[in-house]
C-alpha positions in Angstrom: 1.2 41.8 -74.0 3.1 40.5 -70.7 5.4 44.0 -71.3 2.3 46.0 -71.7 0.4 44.3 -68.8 3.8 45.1 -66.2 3.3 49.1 -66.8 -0.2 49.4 -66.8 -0.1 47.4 -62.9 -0.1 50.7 -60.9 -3.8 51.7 -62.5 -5.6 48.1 -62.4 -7.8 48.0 -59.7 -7.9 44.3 -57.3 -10.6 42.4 -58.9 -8.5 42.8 -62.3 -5.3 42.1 -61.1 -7.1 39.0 -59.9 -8.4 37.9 -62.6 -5.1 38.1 -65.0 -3.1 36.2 -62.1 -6.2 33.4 -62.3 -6.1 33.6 -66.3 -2.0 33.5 -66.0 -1.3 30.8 -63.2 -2.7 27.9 -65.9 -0.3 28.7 -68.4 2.7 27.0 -67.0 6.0 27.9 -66.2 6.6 30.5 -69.6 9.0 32.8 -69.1 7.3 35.8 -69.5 4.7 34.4 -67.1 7.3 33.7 -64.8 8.2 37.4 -64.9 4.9 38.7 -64.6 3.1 36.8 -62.0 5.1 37.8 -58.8 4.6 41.2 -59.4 0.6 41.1 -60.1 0.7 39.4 -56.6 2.6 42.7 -55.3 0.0 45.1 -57.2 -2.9 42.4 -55.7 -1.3 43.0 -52.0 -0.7 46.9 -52.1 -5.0 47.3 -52.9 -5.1 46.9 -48.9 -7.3 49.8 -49.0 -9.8 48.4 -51.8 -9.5 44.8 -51.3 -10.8 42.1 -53.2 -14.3 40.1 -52.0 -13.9 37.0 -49.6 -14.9 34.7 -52.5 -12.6 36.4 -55.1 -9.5 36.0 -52.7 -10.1 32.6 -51.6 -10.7 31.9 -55.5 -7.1 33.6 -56.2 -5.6 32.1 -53.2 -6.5 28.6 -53.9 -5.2 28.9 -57.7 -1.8 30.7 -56.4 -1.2 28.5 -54.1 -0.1 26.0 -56.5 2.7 28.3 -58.2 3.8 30.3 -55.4 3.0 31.3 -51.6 0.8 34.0 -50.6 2.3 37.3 -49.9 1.4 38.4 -46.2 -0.8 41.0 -46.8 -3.0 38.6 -48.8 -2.9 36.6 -45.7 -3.8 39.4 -44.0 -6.2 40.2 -46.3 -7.7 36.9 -45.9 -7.9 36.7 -42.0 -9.6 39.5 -41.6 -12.1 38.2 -44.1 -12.9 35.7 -41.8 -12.7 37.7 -38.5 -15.5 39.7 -40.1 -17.3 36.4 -41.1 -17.3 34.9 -37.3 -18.1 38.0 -36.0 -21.4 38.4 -37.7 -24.7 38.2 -36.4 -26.4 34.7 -35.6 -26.3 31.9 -32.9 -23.2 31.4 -30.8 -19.9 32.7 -30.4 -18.7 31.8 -33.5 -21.4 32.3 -35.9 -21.6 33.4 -39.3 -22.1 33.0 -42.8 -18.7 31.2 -43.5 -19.5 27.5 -45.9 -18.5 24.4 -45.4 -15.8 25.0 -48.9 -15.0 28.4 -47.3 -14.1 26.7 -44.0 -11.9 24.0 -46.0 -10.3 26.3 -48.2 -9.4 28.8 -45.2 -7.9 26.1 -43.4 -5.8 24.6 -46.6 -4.8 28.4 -47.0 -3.7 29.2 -43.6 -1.8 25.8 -42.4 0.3 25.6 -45.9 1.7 29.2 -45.0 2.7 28.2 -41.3 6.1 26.8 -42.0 7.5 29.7 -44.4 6.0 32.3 -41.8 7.4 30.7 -38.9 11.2 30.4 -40.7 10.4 33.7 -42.9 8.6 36.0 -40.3 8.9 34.4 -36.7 7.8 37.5 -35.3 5.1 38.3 -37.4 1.6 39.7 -35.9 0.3 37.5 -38.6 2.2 34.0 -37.4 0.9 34.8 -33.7 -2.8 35.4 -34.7 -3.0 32.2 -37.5 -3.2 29.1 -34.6 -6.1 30.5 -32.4 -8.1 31.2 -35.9 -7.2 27.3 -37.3 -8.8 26.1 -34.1 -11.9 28.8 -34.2 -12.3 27.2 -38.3 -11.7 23.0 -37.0 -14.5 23.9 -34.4 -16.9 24.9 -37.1 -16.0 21.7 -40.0 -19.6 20.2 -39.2 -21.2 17.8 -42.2 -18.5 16.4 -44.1 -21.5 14.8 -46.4 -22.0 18.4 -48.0 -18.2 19.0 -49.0 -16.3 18.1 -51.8 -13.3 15.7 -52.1 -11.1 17.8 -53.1 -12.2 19.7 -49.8 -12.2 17.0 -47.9 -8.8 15.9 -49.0 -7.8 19.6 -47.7 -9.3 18.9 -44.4 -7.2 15.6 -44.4 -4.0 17.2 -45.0 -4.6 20.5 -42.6 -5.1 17.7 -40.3 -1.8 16.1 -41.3 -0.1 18.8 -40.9 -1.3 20.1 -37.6 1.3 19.2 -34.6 -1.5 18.9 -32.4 -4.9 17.7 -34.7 -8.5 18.1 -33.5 -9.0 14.0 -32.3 -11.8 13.9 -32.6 -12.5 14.9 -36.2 -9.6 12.9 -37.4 -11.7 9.2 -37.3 -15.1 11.4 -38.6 -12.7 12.2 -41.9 -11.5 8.9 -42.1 -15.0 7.4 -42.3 -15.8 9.7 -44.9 -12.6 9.1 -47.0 -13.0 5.4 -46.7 -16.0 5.6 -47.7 -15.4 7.5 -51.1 -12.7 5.4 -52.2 -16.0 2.5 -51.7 -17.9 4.7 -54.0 -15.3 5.2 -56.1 -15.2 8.8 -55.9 -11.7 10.0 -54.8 -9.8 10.6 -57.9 -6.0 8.8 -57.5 -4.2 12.5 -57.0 -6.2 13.0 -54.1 -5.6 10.2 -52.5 -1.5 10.1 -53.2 -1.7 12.9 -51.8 -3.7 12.5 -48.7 -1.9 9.5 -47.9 1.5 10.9 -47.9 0.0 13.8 -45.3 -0.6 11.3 -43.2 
């Protein structure tokens, strides 16, 4: 099936190739798995011109992320996802429709990539553009009641890893994480986790 899947990839359009890297990432570290998934993220990057939606990326993004990084394009693909998103109509300069998760998960997404880009690709377009969007997202992480743990754990470590972290979020995310543990509502991966981020 893997064999046949490999020679069909020129003819699958994104949202396919999507799903089959998000149906293939659980499976582990099989062999023919192995083989397969780096090249369904090439045939996900080269759809540049019909690219996937903003939910199914960040979907396929946040599952990916756990095997492998993102290729740049998908990065690219992803940033100007949220360009568009800030740039649409409403209140402010830095409206738009983007949620809370979206926020958190744009964040996770962006600040895991900035150490292999900057030793990869330190002249990248891409690694120049990332740190004024990461401040444009912190500005807009508003009620951390309406997010996840896992989301907030994100939040925690983008934080972490930030050389310079928004201050004044940092003791608002705290609070909230304290908090949870009280309620008993941080499972013990998160927290491991979290902990060694900071």
């Amino acid at each position: 099936m893997m064999r046949s899947l490999d020679k069909q990839l020129p003819s699958l359009h994104a949202k396919l190739v999507a799903q089959l890297i998000r149906a293939i990432v659980p499976l582990g570290r099989a062999a023919a798995c192995a083989r397969l998934l780096p090249r369904l993220v090439q045939a996900l990057a080269a759809h540049e011109h019909a690219p996937l939606s903003f939910a199914e990326l960040l979907a396929t993004a946040r599952l990916l992320c756990r095997r492998m990084p993102l290729a740049e394009p998908l990065l690219l693909q992803l940033r100007a996802h949220i360009v568009r998103e800030l740039a649409s109509e409403g209140e402010g300069s830095l409206a738009g429709s983007l949620s809370p998760e979206q926020i958190s998960l744009a964040l996770w997404l962006f600040v895991r990539h900035l150490p292999s880009l900057q030793q990869l690709s330190p002249h990248s377009p891409l690694l120049m553009m990332l740190p004024s969007l990461i401040e444009q997202l912190l500005l807009l992480v508003g009620d951390l009641d309406s997010i996840s743990s896992e989301q907030l754990c994100d939040t925690m470590n983008v934080l972490a890893r930030l050389k310079r972290p928004n201050t004044a979020l940092l003791p608002r995310m705290l609070s909230q994480i304290e908090a949870r543990l009280t309620r008993n509502q941080l499972r013990l991966a998160q927290v491991v986790e979290t902990a060694w981020a900071l």
